[in-house]
N, C-alpha and C positions, 0 to 999 in steps of 0.2 A: 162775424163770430165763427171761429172754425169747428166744424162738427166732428168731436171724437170718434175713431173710429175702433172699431171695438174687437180685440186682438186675442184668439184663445192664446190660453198659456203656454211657457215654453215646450215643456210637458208633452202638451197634444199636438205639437205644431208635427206637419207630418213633415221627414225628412225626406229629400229626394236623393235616392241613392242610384249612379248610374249600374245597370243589371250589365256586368260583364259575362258573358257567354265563350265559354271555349269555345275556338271554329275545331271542327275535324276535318281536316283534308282526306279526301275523298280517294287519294292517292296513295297517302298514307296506309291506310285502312286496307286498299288493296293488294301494298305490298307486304304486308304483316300476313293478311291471309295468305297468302303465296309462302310465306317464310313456313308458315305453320302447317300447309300442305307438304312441301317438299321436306321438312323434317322427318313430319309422319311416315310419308315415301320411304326415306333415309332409313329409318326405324324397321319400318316393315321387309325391307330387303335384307339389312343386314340379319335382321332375326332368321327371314327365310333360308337365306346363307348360311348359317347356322344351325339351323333346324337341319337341314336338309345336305349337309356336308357329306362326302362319301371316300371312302378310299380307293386310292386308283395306283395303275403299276408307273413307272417311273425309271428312265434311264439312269441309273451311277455314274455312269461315265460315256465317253462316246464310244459306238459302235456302227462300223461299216455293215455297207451291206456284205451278203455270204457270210459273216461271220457267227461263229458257233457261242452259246447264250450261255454263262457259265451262273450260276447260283450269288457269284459278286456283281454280275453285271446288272441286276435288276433291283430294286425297291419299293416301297411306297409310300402314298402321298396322301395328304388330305386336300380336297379341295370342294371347293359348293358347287353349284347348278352349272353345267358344262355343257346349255343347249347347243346342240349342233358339232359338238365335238367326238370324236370316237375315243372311248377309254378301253381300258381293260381292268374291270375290280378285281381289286387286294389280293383277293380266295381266288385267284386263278393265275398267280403268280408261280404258283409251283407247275403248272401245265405248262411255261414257258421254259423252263431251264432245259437245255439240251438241244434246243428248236436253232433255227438259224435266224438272224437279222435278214428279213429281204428287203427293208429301205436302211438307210445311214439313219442312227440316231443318235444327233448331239447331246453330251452330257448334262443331264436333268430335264430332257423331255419327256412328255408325254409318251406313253407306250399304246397305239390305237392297235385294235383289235386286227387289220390285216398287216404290223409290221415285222411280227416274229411270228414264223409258223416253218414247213417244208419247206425246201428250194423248188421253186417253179423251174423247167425245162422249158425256153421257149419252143417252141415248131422250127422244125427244121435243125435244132440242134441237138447233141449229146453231149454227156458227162464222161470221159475218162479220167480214172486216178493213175496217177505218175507216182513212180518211187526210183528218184532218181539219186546216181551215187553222189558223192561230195564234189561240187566241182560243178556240176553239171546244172545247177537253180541259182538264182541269184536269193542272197540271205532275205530282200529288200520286200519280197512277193506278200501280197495281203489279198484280200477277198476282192474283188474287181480289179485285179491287176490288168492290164490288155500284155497279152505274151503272143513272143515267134514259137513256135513250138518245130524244130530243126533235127535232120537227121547227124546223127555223129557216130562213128567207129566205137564198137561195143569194148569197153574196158579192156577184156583180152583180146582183142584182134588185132592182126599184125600191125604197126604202124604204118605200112603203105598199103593197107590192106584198099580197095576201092567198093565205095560205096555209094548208091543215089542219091543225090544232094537233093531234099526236100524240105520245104517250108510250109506254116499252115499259121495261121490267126487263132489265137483263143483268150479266154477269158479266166484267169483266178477263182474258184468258187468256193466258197469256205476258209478256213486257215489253216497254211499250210505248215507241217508236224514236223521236225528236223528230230533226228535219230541221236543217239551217243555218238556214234560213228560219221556222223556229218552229213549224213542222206537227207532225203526230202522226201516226204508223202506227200502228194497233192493231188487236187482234184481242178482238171482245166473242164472249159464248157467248148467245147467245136463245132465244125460244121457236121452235120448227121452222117453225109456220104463220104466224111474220113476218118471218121471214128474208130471206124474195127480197122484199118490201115493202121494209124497210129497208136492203136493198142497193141496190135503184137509190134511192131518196131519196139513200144515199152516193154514187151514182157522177155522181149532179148537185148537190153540196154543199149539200140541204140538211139538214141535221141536226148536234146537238151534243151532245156528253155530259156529263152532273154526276152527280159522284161522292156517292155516299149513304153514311150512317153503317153498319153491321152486315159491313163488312168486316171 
């Protein structure tokens, strides 16, 4: 005789349900924080960059060194946090015009605080200014020219007239000013101990300049 066994109803019967469990990768989780640091990072720099933008001067165009700083050759910039960089702000852009370039500055660089100011005089040398007739300068002379600076028979003196053949090295300093008349004003840098020699040779025309290669 088989013994009924005795079955709650459907009802109560408990169901077995398998508990599915999300895994979290542990990897995962590490690289989301990381996304969500460097974001923040992202965030807080650009803002600081921002915040903290300032106005700085700025080359227009390029500019040799000895060259004289005219009111179009300068601008300025906006730019943010420039550790370690030398600037010169905005409000002291007008104390540059009329100063001279003493480094070369390519067009639309920074302008740092030692690059336009006085011409430095190394040791040992001088500054003579030349104002030579037409003829006697090459059109081609810019600020750092390297020039022969040469004696020659003064405009009116005879043409066999004889005169001491001398020669001297010098340097272009500044830019040099051509006249209506075709002249030349310029200023060369020489050696110290011929300086006053080759200022009076200039202040009685005799002498000319040629412009040499390693400028």
């Amino acid at each position: 005789m088989a013994v009924p066994t005795h079955q709650p109803p459907p009802s109560l019967q408990r169901t077995r349900t398998s508990s599915l469990r999300a895994r979290r990768s542990p990897r995962l989780i590490l690289v989301g924080v990381l996304c969500a640091c460097l974001g923040g990072l992202g965030c807080a720099l650009a803002w600081q960059q921002t915040t903290h933008a300032h106005q700085v001067v700025v080359a227009v165009h390029a500019l040799a060194r000895g060259e004289h700083v005219d009111a179009g050759d300068l601008t300025t910039t906006s730019i943010g946090a420039a550790v370690g960089i030398s600037t010169v702000p905005a409000e002291r852009l007008d104390a540059l015009i009329g100063r001279t370039a003493l480094v070369d500055l390519p067009a639309g660089s920074l302008v740092a605080a030692e690059s336009i100011g006085d011409p430095r005089i190394a040791d040992g040398t001088s500054v003579i200014g030349l104002h030579l007739p037409a003829g006697r300068a090459p059109s081609t002379l810019a600020p750092g020219a390297s020039v022969i600076i040469a004696t020659a028979p003064a405009p009116d003196d005879e043409p066999d007239a004889e005169f001491a053949r001398e020669q001297a090295p010098g340097t272009v300093v500044g830019s040099p000013v051509q006249a209506s008349d075709g002249s030349w004003s310029l200023d060369v840098q020489v050696s110290a101990d011929i300086a006053l020699h080759l200022a009076s040779l200039a202040s009685v025309g005799r002498l000319v300049v040629v412009q040499t290669g390693g400028a």
